[in-house]
C-alpha positions in Angstrom: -3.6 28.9 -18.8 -5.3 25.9 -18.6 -8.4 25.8 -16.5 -8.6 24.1 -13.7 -11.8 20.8 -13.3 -13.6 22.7 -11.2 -13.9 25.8 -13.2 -15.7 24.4 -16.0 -19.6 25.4 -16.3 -21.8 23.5 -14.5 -24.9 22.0 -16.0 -28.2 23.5 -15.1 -29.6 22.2 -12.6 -32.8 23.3 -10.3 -32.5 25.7 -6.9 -33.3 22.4 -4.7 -30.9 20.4 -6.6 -28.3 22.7 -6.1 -28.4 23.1 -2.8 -28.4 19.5 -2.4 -25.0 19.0 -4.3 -21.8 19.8 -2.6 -19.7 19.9 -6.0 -20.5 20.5 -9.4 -19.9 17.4 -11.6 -20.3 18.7 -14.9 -18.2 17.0 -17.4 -15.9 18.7 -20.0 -16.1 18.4 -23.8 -16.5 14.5 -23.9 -13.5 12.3 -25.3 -13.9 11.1 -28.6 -13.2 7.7 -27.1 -16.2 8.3 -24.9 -18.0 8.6 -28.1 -16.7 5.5 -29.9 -18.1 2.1 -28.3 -17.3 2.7 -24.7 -20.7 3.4 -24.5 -22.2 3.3 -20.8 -19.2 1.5 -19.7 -16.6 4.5 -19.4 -19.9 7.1 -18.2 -18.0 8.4 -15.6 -14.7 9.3 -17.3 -17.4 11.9 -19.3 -16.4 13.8 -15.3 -13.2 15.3 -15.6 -12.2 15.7 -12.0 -13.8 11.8 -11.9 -10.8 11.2 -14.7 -8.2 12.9 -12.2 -9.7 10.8 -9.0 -9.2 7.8 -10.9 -5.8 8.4 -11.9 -4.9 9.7 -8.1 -6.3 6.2 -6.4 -4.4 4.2 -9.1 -0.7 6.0 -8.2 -2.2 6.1 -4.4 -2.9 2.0 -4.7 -0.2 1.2 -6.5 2.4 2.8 -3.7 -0.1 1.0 -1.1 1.0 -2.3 -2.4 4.5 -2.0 -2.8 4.7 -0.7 0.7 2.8 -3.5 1.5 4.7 -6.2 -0.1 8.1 -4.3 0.7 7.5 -4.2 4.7 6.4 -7.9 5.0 9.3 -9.0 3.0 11.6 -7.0 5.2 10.0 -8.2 8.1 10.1 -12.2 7.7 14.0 -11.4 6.1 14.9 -10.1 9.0 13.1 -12.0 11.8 11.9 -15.4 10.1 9.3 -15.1 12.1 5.4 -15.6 11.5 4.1 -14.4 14.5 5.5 -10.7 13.7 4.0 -11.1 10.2 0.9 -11.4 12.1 1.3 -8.6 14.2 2.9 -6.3 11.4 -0.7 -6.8 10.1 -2.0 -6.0 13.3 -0.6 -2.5 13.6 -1.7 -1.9 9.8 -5.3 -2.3 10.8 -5.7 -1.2 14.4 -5.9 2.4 12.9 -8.2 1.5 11.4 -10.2 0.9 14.5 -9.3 4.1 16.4 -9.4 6.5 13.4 -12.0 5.7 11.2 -14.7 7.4 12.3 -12.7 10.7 12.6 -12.3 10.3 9.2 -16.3 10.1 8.7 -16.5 13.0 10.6 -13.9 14.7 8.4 -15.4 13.9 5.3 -19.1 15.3 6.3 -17.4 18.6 8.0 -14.4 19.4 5.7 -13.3 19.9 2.3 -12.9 15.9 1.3 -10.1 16.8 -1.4 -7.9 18.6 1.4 -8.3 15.6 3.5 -7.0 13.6 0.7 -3.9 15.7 0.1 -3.4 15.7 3.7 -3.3 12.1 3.6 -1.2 11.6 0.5 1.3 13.8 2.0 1.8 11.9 5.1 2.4 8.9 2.8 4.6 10.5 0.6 7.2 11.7 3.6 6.9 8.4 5.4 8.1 6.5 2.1 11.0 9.1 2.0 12.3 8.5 5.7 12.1 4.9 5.2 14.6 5.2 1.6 16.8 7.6 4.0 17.0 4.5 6.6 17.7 1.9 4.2 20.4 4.7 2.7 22.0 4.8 6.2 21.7 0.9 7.2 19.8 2.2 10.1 16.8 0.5 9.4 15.0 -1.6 12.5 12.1 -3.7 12.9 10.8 -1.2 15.1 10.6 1.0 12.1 8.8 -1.3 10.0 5.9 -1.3 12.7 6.4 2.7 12.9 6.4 3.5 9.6 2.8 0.6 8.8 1.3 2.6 11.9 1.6 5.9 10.5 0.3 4.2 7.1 -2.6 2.9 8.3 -3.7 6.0 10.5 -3.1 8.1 7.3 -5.6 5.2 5.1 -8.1 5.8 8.1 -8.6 9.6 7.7 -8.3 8.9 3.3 -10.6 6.1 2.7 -14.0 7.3 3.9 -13.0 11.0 2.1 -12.3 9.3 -1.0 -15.0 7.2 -1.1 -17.9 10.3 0.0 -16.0 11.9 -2.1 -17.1 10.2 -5.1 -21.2 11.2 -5.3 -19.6 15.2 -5.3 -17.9 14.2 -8.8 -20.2 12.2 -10.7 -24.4 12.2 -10.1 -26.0 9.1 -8.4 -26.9 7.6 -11.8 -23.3 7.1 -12.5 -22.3 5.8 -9.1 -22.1 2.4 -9.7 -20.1 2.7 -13.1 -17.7 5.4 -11.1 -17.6 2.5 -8.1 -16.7 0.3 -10.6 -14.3 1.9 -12.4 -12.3 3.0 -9.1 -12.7 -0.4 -8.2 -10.4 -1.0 -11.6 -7.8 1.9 -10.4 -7.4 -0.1 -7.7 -6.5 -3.6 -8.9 -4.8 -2.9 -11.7 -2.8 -0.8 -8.9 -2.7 -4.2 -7.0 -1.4 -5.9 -9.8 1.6 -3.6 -10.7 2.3 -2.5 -7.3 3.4 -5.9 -6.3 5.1 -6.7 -9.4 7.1 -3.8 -9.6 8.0 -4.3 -5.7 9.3 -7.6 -6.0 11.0 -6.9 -9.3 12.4 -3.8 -7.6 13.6 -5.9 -4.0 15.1 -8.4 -6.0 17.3 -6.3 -8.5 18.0 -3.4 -6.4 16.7 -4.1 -2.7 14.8 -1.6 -0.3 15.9 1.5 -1.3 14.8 1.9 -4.6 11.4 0.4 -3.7 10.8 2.7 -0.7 11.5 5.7 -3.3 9.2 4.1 -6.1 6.7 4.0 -3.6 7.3 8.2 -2.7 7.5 9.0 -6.2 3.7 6.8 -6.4 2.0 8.8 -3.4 3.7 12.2 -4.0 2.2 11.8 -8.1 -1.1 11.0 -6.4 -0.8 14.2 -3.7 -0.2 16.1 -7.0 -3.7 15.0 -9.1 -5.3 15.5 -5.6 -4.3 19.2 -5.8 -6.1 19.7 -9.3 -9.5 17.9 -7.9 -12.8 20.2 -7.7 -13.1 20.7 -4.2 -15.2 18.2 -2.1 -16.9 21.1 0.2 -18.9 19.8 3.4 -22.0 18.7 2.9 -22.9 20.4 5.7 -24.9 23.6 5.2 -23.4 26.4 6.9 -26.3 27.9 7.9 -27.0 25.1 9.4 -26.1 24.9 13.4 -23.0 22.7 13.8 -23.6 19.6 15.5 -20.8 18.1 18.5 -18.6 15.1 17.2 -20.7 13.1 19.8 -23.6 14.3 18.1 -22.6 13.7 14.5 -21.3 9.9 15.5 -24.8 8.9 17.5 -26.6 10.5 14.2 -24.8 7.8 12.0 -24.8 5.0 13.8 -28.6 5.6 14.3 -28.4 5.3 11.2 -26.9 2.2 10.4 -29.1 0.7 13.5 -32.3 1.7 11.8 -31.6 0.4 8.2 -31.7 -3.2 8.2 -29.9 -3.7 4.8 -26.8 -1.3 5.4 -26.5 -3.1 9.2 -26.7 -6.9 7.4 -23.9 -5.4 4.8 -21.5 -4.3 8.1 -22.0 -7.6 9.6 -21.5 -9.8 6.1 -18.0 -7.5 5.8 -16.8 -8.9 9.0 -16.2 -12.5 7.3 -13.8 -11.6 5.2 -11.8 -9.1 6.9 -11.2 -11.4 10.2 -11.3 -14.9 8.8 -10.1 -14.4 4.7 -8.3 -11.3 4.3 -5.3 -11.9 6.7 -3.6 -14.5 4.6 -2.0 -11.6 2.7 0.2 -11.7 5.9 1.4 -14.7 5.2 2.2 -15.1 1.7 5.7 -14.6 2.5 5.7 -17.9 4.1 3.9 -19.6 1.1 6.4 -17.6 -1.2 9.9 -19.4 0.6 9.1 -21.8 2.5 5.7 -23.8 1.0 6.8 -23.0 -2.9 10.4 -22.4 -2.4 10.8 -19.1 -4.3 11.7 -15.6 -3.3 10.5 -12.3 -3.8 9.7 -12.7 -7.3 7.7 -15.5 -6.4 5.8 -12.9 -3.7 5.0 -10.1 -6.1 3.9 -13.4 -8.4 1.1 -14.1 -5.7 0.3 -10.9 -4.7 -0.3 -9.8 -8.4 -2.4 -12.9 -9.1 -4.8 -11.9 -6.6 -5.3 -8.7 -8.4 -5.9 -10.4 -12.3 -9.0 -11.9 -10.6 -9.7 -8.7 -9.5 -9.5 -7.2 -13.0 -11.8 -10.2 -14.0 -14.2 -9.3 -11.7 -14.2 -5.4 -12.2 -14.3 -6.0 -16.2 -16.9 -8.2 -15.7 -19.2 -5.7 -13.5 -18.7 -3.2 -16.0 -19.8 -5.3 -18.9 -22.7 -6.3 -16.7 -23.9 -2.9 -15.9 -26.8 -2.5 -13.5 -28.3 -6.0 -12.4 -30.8 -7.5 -9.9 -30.4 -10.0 -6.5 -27.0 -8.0 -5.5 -27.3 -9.6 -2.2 -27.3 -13.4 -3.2 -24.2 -12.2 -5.6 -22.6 -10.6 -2.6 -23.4 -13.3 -0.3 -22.3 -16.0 -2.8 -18.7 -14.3 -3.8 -17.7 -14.5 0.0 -18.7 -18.1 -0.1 -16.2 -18.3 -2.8 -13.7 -16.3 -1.6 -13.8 -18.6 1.6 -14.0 -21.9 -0.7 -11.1 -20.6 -2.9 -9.2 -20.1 0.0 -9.3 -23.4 1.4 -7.9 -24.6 -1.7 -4.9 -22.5 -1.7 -4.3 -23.4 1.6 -3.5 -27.0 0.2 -2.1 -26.2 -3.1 1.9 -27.3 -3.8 2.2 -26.4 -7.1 3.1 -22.6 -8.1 0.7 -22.6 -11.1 -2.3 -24.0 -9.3 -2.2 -21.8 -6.4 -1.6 -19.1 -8.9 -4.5 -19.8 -11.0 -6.6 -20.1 -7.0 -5.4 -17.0 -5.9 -6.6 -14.9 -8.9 -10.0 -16.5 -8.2 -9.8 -15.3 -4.7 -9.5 -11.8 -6.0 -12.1 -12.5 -7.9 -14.5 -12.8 -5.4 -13.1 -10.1 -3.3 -13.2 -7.4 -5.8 -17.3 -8.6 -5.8 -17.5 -8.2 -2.3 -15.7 -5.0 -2.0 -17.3 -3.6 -5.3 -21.1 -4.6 -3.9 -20.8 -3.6 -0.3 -19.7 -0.2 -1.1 -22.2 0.8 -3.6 -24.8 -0.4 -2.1 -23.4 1.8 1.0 -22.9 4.8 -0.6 -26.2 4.6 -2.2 -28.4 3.7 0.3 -27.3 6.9 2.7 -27.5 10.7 1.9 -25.1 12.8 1.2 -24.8 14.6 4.4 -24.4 10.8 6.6 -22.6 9.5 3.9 -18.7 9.7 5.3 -19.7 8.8 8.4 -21.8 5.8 7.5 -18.6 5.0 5.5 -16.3 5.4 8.5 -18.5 2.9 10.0 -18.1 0.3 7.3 -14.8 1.0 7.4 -14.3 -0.4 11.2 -14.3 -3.9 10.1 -10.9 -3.2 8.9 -10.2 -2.4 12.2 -10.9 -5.5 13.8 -8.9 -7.3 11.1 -6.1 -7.0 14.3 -7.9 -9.7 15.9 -7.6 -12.3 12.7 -4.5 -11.5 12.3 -3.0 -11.9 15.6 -5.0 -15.5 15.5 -4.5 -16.7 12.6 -0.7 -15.8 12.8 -0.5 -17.4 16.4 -2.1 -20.6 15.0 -0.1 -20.3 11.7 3.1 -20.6 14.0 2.2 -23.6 15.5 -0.4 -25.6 13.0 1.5 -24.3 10.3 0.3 -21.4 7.3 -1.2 -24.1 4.8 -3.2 -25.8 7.6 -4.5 -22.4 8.7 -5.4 -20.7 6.2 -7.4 -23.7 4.9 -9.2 -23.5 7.9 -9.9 -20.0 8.0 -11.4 -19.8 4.0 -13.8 -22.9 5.4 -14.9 -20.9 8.4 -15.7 -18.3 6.2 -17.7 -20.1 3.5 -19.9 -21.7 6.5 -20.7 -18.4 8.1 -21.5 -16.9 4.8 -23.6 -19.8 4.1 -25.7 -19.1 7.1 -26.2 -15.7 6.3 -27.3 -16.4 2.9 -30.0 -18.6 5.0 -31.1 -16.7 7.6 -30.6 -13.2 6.7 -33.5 -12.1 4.5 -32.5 -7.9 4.4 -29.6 -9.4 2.3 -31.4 -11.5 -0.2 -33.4 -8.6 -0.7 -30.8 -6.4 -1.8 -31.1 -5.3 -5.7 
């Protein structure tokens, strides 16, 4: 029988040091293409349940963004409307908002992989009704918001387990290659999920993307299964604290560090003023470019080759000094980039714009949360996350505005004005925000 990751031999390690880890991350015989010029680049696929995370977010991400592209297509087919592409967005991120920090709490209190699986199978059956819909011609709007509700409450609980999850399978020395890497899982993810799903909705329509996207979280809820477990970090001999408790403890936190609470702040650019023209790219797709769903998945996937520039790029780059200006200045970009794409008429260009958005993004997002997760100990570290995580949940609020404006200035107009907004405000924390331009 084969043995399972978390059976293999852990490497020595001291009493203190022991106690202090919640998993063992002891890597299996090395790959020989670990040996052979990968060098520090690939450190944390010497982990083998790192190798198995990796692969889970990739088959997680890539269902994530067909479901994405799939229920905003549906949407504006159905309803021509911007304003509900707006508020489809909306109900993705209020979750967000209302369920994050249970997922903190979650990931400091429970086993992190079981939280996972938990999450994956929620995804997994949600695809599956969907398919079953489409199957009967029953399918409603009122099911599109249903089924992005129950998505987005399931990516609450998930993303600060997955990412705490992360120091309990590789040590802190590797954390920013394993950040890195995951990053990588994740927009390559972005760049097949979207192709796929427009390929998919324009040969075959809805149902056989909704059961791509099962089959993509249901492989993922599989891997999850065969991950070494991501015990609490809490001690149990240690008394238990309230939920109250626990949330006041990390947000004490985040008050008292001055560099984590700029980093929250900064991430609120992007997600209110940048992020929500993926609601819109339908619009840009038919109506600004004249092209269909091809055209979407086309967009959508461009955004993730600058994101696979970016990620390469990192990893090449290794560990590097003034992370702060380089976070600061990517959101600049990103806002700058924007602007431009907001004014662009020809498919190439805006093409060629949008994979420099994701460039930028995948800096930001990349930065942000390794300088999070390594900045706070183990035992505040999913709910420090959960915290960061709650400028997704006020991504409602941009997306409501900029889908109310976009109805009556028009997308291109808007979303040029947004990515300006955005570079200005990042500007001025660049300026006045000195915990930032520390950062290294």
């Amino acid at each position: 029988m084969i043995p399972r990751p978390d059976q293999t031999a852990p490497e020595p390690v001291s009493a203190p040091a022991a106690a202090a880890a919640p998993t063992s991350t002891a890597p299996v015989r090395p790959r020989w293409w670990l040996h052979r010029g990968a060098g520090r680049s690939l450190e944390a696929f010497r982990y083998a349940g790192y190798r198995l995370f990796w692969a889970s977010r990739m088959s997680s991400s890539a269902g994530y963004w067909m479901s994405s592209i799939t229920h905003s297509w549906l949407l504006y087919e159905l309803t021509g409307s911007i304003l509900l592409l707006g508020a489809l967005g909306a109900v993705r991120g209020v979750p967000r908002l209302l369920f994050s920090l249970v997922g903190g709490l979650l990931a400091d209190r429970a086993d992190r992989r079981r939280v996972l699986l938990a999450a994956e199978t929620t995804n997994t059956l949600t695809h599956a009704v969907m398919a079953l819909l489409v199957a009967l011609d029953a399918l409603a709007v009122w099911h599109l918001f249903v089924s992005v509700a129950v998505l987005g409450t399931s990516s609450s609980i998930r993303l600060p387990a997955r990412q705490a999850l992360l120091s309990n399978l590789v040590p802190l020395s590797s954390l920013l290659n394993a950040v890195t890497l995951s990053s990588a899982a994740m927009t390559s993810a972005r760049f097949i999920g979207p192709a796929i799903a427009g390929v998919l909705l324009a040969w075959r329509g809805p149902l056989v993307t909704y059961i791509a996207q099962a089959l993509s979280h249901a492989l993922a809820a599989l891997l999850t299964v065969w991950l070494p477990l991501g015990r609490s970090a809490v001690s149990k001999t240690q008394p238990r604290q309230s939920a109250s408790s626990s949330l006041r403890e990390g947000f004490a936190y985040v008050w008292r560090d001055p560099a984590i609470r700029a980093l929250l702040l900064l991430g609120l650019l992007p997600v209110t003023l940048a992020q929500p023209y993926r609601e819109l790219l339908p619009v840009f797709a038919r109506d600004v470019l004249a092209g269909g769903p091809a055209l979407l998945g086309t967009l959508t996937a461009a955004t993730a080759v600058g994101s696979i520039i970016a990620v390469l790029g990192l990893i090449v780059l290794g560990d590097f000094r003034a992370k702060g200006v380089v976070l600061v200045g990517s959101v600049i970009g990103y806002g700058l980039l924007l602007t431009a794409f907001g004014f662009a008429r020809w498919v190439p260009l805006s093409a060629l714009l949008l994979i420099g958005v994701g460039t930028a993004a995948a800096i930001q997002s990349t930065m942000t949360q390794t300088l999070v997760i390594t900045s706070t100990p183990d035992e505040l570290r999913g709910r420090v996350v959960s915290i960061r995580l709650l400028d997704q949940g006020l991504a409602p609020v941009g997306m409501l505005l900029i889908g109310a404006l976009a109805s009556y200035a028009g997308a291109p107009l808007t979303i040029g004005l947004s990515g300006a907004i955005c570079a200005i405000l990042a500007l001025v924390f660049l300026t006045r925000v000195p915990a930032l331009r520390r950062l290294t």
